[in-house]
N, C-alpha and C positions, 0 to 999 in steps of 0.2 A: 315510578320510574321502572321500565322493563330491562330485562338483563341486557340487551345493546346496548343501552345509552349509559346502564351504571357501566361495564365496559368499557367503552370510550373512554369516561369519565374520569374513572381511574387511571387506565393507558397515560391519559394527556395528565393529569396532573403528575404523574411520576416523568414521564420524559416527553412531555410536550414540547420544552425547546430543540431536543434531535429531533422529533418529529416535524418540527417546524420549518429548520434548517433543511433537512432533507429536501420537502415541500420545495422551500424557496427556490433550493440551486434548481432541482428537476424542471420547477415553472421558468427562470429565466434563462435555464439550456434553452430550452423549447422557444421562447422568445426571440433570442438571440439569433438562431438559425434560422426563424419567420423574417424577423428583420432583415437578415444580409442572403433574402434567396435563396436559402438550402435548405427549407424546411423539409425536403423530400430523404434527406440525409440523416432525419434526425428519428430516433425511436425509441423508450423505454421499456421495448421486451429484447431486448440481445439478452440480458443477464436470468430474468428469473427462473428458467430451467439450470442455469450453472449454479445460480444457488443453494436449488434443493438438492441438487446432488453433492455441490462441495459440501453442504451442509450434515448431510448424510455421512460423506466421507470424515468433518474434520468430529465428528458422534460419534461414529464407529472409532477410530484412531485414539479417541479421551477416554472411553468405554474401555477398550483394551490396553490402555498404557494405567489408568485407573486399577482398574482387577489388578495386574499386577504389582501396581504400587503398597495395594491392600494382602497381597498372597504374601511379599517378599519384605515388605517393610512393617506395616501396621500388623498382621496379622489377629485381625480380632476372632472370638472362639467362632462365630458363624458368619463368614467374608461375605456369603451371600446375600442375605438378610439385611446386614449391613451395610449394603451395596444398594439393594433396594428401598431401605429405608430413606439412603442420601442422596441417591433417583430422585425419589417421593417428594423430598423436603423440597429440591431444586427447582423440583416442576409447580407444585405449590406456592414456594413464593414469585416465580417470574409470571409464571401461568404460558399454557403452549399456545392458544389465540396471541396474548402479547409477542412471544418471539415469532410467528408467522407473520403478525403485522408487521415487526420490524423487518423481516428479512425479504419481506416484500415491498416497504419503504426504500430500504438499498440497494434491493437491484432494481428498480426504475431509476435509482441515483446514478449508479454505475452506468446504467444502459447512457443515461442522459448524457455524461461527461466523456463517456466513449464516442458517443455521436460526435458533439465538442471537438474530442482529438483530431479526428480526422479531417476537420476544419482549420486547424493553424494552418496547415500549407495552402491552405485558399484566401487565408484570411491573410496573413503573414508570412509568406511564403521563405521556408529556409534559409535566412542572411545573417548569423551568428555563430556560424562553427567556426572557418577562418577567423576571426575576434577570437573566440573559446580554445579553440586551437594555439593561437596563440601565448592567450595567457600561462596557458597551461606550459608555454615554453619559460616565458617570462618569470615564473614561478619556479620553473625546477633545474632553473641553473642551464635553460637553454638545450633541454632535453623533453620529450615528451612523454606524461605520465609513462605512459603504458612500459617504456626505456627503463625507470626504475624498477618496476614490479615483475615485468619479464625474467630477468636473470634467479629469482629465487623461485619464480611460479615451474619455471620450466627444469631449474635443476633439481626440484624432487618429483618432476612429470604430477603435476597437479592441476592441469587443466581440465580433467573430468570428474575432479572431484569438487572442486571451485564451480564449474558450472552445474553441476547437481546443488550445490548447496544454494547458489542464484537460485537453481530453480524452484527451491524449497523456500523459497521467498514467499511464495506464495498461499504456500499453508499455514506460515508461521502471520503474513498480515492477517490474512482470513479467518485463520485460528485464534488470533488474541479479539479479531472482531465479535465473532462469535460466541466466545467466552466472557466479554464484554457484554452483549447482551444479552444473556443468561444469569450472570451474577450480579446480583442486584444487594447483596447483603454490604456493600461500600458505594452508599449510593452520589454521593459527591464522587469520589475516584471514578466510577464508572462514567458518571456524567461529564469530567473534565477528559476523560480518554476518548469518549466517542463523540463529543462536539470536535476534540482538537482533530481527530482522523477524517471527518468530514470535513474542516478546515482547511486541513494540507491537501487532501483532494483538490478541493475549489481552490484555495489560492497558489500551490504549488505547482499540480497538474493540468488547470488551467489555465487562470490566469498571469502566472509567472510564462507557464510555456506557451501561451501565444505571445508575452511582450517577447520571448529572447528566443524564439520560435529556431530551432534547430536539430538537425538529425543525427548526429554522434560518431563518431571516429567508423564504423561500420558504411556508412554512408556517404565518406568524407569524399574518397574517389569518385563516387558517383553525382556529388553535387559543382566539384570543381573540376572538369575534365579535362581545361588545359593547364592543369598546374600540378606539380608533385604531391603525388600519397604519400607525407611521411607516415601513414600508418597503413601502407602496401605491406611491408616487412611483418606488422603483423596476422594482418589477413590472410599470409599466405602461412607463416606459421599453425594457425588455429584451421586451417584447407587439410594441411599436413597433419596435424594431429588428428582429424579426424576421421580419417584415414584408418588410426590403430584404435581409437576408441571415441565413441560420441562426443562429439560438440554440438548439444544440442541449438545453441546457440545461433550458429549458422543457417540453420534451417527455418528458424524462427526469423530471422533477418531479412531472408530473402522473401517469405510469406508478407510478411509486412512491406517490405519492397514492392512488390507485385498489389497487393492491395490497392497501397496509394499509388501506383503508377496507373492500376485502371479505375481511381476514384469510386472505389468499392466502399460498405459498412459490413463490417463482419466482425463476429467475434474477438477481441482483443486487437482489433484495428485502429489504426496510430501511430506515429512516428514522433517522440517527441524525446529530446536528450536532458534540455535545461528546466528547471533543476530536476535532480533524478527522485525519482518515485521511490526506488528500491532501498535508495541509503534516507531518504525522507522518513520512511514508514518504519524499515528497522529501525531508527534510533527515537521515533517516538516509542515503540517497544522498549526500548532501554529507557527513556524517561521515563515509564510508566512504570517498571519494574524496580525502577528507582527506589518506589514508593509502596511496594509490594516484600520485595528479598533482595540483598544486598547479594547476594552468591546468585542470583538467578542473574538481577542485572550484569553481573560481571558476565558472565556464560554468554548475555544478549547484544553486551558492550564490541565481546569476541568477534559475535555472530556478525555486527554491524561492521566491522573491520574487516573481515572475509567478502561481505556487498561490494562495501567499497573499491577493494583490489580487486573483485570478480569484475563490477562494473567497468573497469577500465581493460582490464585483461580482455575482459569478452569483446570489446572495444563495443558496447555498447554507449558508454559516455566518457565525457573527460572530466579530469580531476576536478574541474571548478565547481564542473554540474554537482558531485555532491557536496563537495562544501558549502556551497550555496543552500542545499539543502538542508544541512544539518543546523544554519544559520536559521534559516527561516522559520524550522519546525521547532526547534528551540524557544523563538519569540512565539509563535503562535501555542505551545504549551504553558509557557510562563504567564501569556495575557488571560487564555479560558482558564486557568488556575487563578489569577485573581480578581477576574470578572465572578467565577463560580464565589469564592469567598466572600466576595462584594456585594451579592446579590443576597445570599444567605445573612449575610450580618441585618440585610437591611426586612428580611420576610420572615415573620415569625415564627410560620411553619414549616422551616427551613432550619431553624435555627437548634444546633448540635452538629450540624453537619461538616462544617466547615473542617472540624479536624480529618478529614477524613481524607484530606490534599494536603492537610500543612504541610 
């Protein structure tokens, strides 16, 4: 057997179900869009250049928040050494072919489900925010989220610190991703976090948001034009504040506005509200951390409470959208935690692993 195929070999037998899963969704995107005449819409390279560089970035950023944790906390007699030694071990056990294969597995997955997005409104075209809207009335005592959360966000002026920390969403999904498949020393915990993260992708981000296909309090005026913006009041707040300091928000709204308005595919292109991504993926973070530090999940618990209020502040979604979410990603970590257990009980060579989710 020559070093390729032992490679592989190996690869697939440690995480051949991600492997596999990935596969799947990327091959019935691709299908999907053959089928209903928009294959020309659909691509799996938007992402792999964003990967090696977010990947770069979220290495640099652990390298440096690392060293210091080593200078100020651990301080062993030579940080150095002992800095490269735990490099050394890292790279050793995942192996860097393996993390290149994955990270080139994901972003042909991303590319795929991004193609996807930009699809609901052709497929399913926007008729679930008036409903969403609604509920969102019906549930808070006949006022609209964003009514509740406004008068505390605005009386300590935290609308550009809330949308920075939205935007740090980004690093923080991408960075537990990444740290997922690099750490391989918990190897059932790894394997229940990164099936359950491709999961919520696919049934969250697709398929939930093409059945309830909706574009979010930001889009509301624009979808309904002869009927009242009750969330004018706050668009034009978030015009105003931006004014004295970024909402970046805004900017990114209208981007995405314009995209699907000229049926464009481009980089983070999509308009999609129900259920929310943002409060989805944070609080699989806090499931996961659950299971990791009881003090970390609380800090992540926070973090997810912050999504939540941003996401409605930013008037990117309504309240339902992440409940819905946090409902959903819930079930879907509870099922791959006892399918993972299931499976192990029943494969020899599996078998010790199972503590490693209880």
């Amino acid at each position: 057997m020559d070093g390729f195929q032992y490679f592989w070999l190996k690869l697939w037998a440690r995480d051949g179900w991600i492997l596999s899963l990935l596969m799947l969704s990327t091959s019935f995107s691709a299908l999907f869009a053959f089928f209903v005449g928009e294959s020309e819409r659909f691509s799996i390279l938007i992402y792999p250049g964003v990967a090696i560089f977010s990947l770069s970035m979220v290495l640099l950023g652990s390298f440096i928040a690392y060293s210091l944790y080593l200078l100020f906390w651990m301080r062993p007699h030579r940080p150095f050494t002992f800095l490269v030694v735990k490099v050394k071990a890292i790279i050793g056990r995942v192996g860097v072919a393996s993390v290149a294969v994955m990270m080139l597995f994901f972003s042909f997955f991303f590319s795929a489900l991004s193609s996807l997005k930009t699809l609901i409104p052709i497929i399913s075209p926007f008729h679930w925010d008036y409903f969403f809207s609604e509920m969102d009335r019906a549930l808070l005592g006949g006022y609209q989220a964003w009514n509740w959360v406004h008068p505390m966000v605005t009386s300590f002026d935290m609308t550009m610190l809330i949308n920075a920390l939205y935007n740090g969403w980004f690093f923080f999904v991408f960075g537990m991703l990444f740290w997922q498949i690099l750490d391989v020393s918990r190897p059932s915990r790894r394997e229940r976090y990164l099936i359950s993260y491709i999961l919520c992708w696919v049934i969250n981000g697709t398929v939930l948001a093409m059945i309830f296909s909706s574009a979010g309090p930001a889009f509301y005026g624009r979808l309904y034009v002869d009927q009242a913006n009750p969330y004018q009041p706050l668009m034009t707040y978030l015009a105003t504040a931006n004014e004295g300091g970024p909402v970046w928000a805004l900017g990114i709204q209208d981007y995405l506005w314009d995209v699907y308005s000229q049926g464009a595919l481009r980089l983070g292109s999509g308009i999609s509200a129900m259920p929310s991504m943002h409060v989805s993926l944070a609080w699989l973070g806090f499931l996961h951390f659950c299971k990791v530090h009881v003090g970390l999940a609380t800090l992540v618990f926070g973090y997810v409470l912050v999504v939540l209020v941003g996401s409605v502040h930013l008037a990117w979604h309504y309240a339902v959208d992440g409940l819905l979410a946090i409902l959903t990603t819930t079930v879907i970590w509870l099922v791959v935690g006892a399918w993972v257990r299931s499976r192990e009980r029943r494969s020899p060579p599996f078998q010790g692993r199972a503590a490693d989710i209880a």
